[in-house]
N, C-alpha and C positions, 0 to 999 in steps of 0.2 A: 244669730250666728255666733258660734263662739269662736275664742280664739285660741290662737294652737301658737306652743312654745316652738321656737326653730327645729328642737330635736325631736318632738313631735309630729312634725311637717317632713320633717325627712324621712320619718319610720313611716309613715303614712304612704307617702311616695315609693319609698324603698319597698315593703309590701306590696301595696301596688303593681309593678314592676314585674315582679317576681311571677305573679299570680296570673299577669296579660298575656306576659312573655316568657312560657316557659323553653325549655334549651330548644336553641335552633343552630341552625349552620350559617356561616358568615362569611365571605369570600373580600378580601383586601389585602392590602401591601404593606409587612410591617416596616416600621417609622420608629425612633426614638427609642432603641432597645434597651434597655436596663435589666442586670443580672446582680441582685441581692445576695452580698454575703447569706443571705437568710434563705437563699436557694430559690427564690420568689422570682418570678420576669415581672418586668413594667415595660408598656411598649403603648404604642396605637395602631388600630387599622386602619387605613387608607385609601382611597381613590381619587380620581382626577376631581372629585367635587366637595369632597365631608372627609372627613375623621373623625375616629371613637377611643377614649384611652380602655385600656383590657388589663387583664392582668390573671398570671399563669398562678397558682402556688405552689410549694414544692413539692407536695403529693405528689402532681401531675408531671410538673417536671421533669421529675425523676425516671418517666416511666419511656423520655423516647429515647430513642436510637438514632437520631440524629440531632444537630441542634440549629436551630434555622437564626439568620442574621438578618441585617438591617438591608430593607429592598427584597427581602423575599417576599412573594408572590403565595398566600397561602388560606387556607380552607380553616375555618375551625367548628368546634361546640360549644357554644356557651350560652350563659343565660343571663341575660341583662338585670342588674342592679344598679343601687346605689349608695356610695360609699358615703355611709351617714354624716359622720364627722365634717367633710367639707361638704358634702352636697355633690358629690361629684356624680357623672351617669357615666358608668362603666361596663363592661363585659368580663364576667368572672371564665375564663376560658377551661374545659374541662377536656379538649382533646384539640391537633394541632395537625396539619398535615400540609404538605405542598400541591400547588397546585398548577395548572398550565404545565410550564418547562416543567417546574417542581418534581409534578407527579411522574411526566415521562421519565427526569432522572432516577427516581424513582423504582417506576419500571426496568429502569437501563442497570442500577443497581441489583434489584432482584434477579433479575436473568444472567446477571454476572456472576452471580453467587451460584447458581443453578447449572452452568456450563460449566462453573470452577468444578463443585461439588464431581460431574459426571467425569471429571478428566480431558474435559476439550483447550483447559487453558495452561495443560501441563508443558515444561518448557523440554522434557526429554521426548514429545511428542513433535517438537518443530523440526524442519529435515534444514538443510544449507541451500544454499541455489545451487544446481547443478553445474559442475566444471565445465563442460562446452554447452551450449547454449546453438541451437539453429533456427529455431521456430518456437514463438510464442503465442499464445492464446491471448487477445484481450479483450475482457468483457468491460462493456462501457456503454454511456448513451453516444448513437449517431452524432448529438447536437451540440455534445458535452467540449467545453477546452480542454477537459483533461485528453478526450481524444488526440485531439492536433499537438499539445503539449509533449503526447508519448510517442508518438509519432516522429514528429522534428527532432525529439533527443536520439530518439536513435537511429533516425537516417545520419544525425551529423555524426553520433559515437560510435555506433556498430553495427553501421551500414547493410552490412550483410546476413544478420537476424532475419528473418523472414516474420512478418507480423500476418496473424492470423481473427478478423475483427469478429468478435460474437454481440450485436447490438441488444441494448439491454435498457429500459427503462429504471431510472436511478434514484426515482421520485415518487410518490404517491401509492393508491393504497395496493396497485398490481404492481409494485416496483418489486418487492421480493419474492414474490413468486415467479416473475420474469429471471429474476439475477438466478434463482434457484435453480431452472432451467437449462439458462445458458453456461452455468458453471457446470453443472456435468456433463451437458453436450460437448463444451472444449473440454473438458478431460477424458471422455472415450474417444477424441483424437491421439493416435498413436506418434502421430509425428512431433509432436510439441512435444516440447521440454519443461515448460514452465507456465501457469497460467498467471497473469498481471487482473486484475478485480480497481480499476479507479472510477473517482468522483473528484471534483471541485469542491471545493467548501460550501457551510451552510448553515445554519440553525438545526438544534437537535433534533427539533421537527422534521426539517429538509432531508435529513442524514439517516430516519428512522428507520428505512428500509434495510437498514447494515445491521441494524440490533437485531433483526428475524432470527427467533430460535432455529426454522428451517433452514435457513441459508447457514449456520454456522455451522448446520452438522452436514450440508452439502458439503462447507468446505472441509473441516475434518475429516472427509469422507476419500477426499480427492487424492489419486495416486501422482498426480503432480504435485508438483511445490506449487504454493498461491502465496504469492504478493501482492499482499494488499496496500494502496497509496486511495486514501480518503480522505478528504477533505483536507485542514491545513493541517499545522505542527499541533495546533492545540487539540484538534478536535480528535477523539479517539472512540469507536465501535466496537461493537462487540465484534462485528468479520474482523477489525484489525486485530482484536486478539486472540483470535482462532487461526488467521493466517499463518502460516509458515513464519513469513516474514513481514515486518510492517514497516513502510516509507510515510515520513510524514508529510509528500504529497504527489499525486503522481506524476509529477516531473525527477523528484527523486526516487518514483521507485523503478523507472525508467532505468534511473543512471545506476542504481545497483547492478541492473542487469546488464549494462555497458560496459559495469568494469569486471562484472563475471567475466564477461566475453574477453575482453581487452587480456585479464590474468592468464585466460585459456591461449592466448596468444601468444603471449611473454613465456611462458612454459612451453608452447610448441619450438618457436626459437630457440629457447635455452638448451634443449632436449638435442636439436639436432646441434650445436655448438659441442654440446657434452659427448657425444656420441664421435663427432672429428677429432678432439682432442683423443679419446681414449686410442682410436684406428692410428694417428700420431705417434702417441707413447708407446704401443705394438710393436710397430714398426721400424721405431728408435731403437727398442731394448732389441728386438730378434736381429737387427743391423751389430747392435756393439756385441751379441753375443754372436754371430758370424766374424767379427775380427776377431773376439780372444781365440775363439776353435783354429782361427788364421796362423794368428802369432802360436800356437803348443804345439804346429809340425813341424819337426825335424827330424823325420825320419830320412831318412834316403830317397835318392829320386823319385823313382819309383812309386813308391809311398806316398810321397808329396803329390805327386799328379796324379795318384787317384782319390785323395782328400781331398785335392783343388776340384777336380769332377763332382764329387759326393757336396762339395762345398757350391759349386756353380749350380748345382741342381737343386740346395734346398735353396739358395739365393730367389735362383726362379720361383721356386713351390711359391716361398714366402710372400713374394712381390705381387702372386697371381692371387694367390690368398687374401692378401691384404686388399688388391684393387677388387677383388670380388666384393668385400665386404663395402668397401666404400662405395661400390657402386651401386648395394643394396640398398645402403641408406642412404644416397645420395637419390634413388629411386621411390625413395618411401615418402621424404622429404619433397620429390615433387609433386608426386601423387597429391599428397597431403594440401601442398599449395594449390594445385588444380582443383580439389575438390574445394578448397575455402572461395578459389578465383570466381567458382561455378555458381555456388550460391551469394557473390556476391550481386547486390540489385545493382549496385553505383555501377557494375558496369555496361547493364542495359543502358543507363543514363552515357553512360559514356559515350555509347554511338549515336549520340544524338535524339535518342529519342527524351521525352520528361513526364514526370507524373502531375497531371494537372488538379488542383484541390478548390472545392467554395469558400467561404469564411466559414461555414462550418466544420473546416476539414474535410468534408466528405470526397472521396474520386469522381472528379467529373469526366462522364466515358461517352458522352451523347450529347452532342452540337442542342437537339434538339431541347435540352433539360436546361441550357442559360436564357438569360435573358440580357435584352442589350441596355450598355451601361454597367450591367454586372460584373463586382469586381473578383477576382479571382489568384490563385499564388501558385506560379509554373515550380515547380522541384527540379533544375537541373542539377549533372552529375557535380555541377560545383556551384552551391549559392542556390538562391529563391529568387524567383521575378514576382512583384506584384502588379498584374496586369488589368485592365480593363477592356471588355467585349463588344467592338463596333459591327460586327460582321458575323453572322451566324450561319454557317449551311446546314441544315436536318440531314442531308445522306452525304456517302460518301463522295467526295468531285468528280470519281472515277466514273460512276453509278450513271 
């Protein structure tokens, strides 16, 4: 047997190596990042059981379009050696990619550029919520908080909306072709004003069904304004940025449309305030210019009484004129509040009656659909009850 010097022993091995293990693919977590003046990475890959150290060189480097850090999650090519001088067993890495979350981002990237490119993420393309607000479209899951969440904001803020539910699965691999659906069915409703699109938070995974190329060009498509509120502050979609407008969650995108409503309010007030004043100052000026016309007769009797006549008669005209007008507007202005009184819901609650909900927000309309024990949240016209169900009748007691 002969004997082989150390640097012998390592070219032997390193060879070796080279010749067993030509490039393969490697999936692990890099560790221990180093970026060489010399444009070179040093790093390890990783898992719950082994590490390998690797190493990028700057050829390669140079050539990505991203640059991945310490804890990413990633795929590569390379071919196993050995770095002779110390003995070390490394992986010379020849190509880099992400992987898992990685690659979705990725994808999430890609299709970003791709809607930019077509013109769906143009901001002269985004409309405003619209100034009155009566009825809403909301596409959502039945099961979702974000439901009860949009719900409760704007019974307590603007009561009088009329909420419109289009149920929608928010999850999995029929979730965007469901959302795709229900977003054009609420917008060939003509009554709506505005469509609301919410989720709860979640993993990019959880959230995937918002990035659907179809769904975004549903909603670009949509002749309503869409509001989208997805997931939390941080997490953002491709539907969030196709939307009209984006909340960073659906309780806030809720409250947008509470305070559209609430502004369209303050405006209606202001309007009929501004409207008394001017009928006011009318009636002020035509009053002091009926005393000057007063005070410049002095003609002879005569004369005078029948300017006082000519004077008494526009007095009238004016007086009838002016209360005519105020009482147009003072008739527009109820109109205007009867019709708000009208679609107001809080005032069915008012007479007593309430809307009854499950913990999943859903309306419960049917005795026979609880069960006992079951806890439940009455909506009176003022305040929530949270009750519990000892007594259940299936039919009506009249029945």
């Amino acid at each position: 047997m002969s004997v082989l010097s150390v640097t012998e022993l390592n070219r032997a091995v390193a060879v070796s190596l080279e010749r067993n293990f030509p490039l393969m693919r490697v999936q692990g977590e890099i560790a221990g990042l180093t970026r060489a003046a010399s444009g070179h990475w040093y790093f390890s890959l990783r898992d719950s059981s082994a590490s390998v150290k690797a190493v990028m060189f700057r050829g390669k480097t140079s050539l990505l379009d991203w640059q991945p850090k310490e804890g990413d999650q990633v795929e590569v090519t390379a071919v196993v050696t050995l770095y002779e001088p110390r003995g070390d067993f490394q992986l010379r890495i020849e190509s880099i990619s992400r992987s898992g979350q990685g690659a979705l981002f990725e994808a999430f990237l890609a299709r970003k550029q791709k809607l930019l490119q077509a013109g769906l993420l143009d901001p002269e393309r985004k409309r405003p919520i619209p100034t009155t607000i009566n009825a809403i479209g909301l596409v959502t899951s039945l099961g979702a908080a974000a439901l009860r969440d949009v719900v409760v904001t704007l019974t307590q803020l603007a009561p009088r909306i009329r909420i419109v539910l289009y149920p929608s699965l928010v999850q999995g691999t029929e979730a965007a072709a469901m959302l795709c659906q229900q977003i054009r069915r609420a917008d060939q409703n003509p009554a709506l004003d505005a469509l609301l699109l919410v989720r709860g938070g979640g993993s990019l995974e959880d959230l995937w069904a918002f990035n659907d190329e179809e769904l975004a060009h549903a909603i670009a498509g949509c002749q309503h304004v869409v509001i989208a509120g997805i997931g939390h502050e941080t997490d953002v979609t491709i539907a969030d940025l196709v939307a009209d407008i984006r909340a960073a969650t659906p309780t806030a995108a809720a409250q947008s449309v509470a305070r559209r409503d609430q502004q369209a309010v303050q405006l209606l007030t202001e309007f009929g305030m501004r409207a008394a004043a001017i009928m006011r100052r009318r009636w002020t000026a035509a009053q002091q210019r009926l005393d000057l016309l007063s005070q410049a007769v002095k003609s002879p009797r005569e004369t005078l009484a029948l300017r006082q006549l000519r004077l008494e008669g526009l007095t009238r005209h004016l007086r009838l004129s002016m209360q005519g007008r105020l009482q147009v507007a003072n008739a527009r202005l109820d109109r205007i509040r009867a019709e708000l009184s009208a679609l107001d819901p809080t005032a069915i609650l008012g007479r007593g009656y309430a809307m009854v909900l499950d913990t999943e927000a859903r309306l419960v309309t049917d005795a026979r659909a609880v069960g006992l024990g079951q806890a439940l949240t009455v909506q009176l016209a003022k305040g929530l009850l949270d009750v519990r169900v000892h007594r259940a009748h299936g039919e009506d007691p009249a029945g």
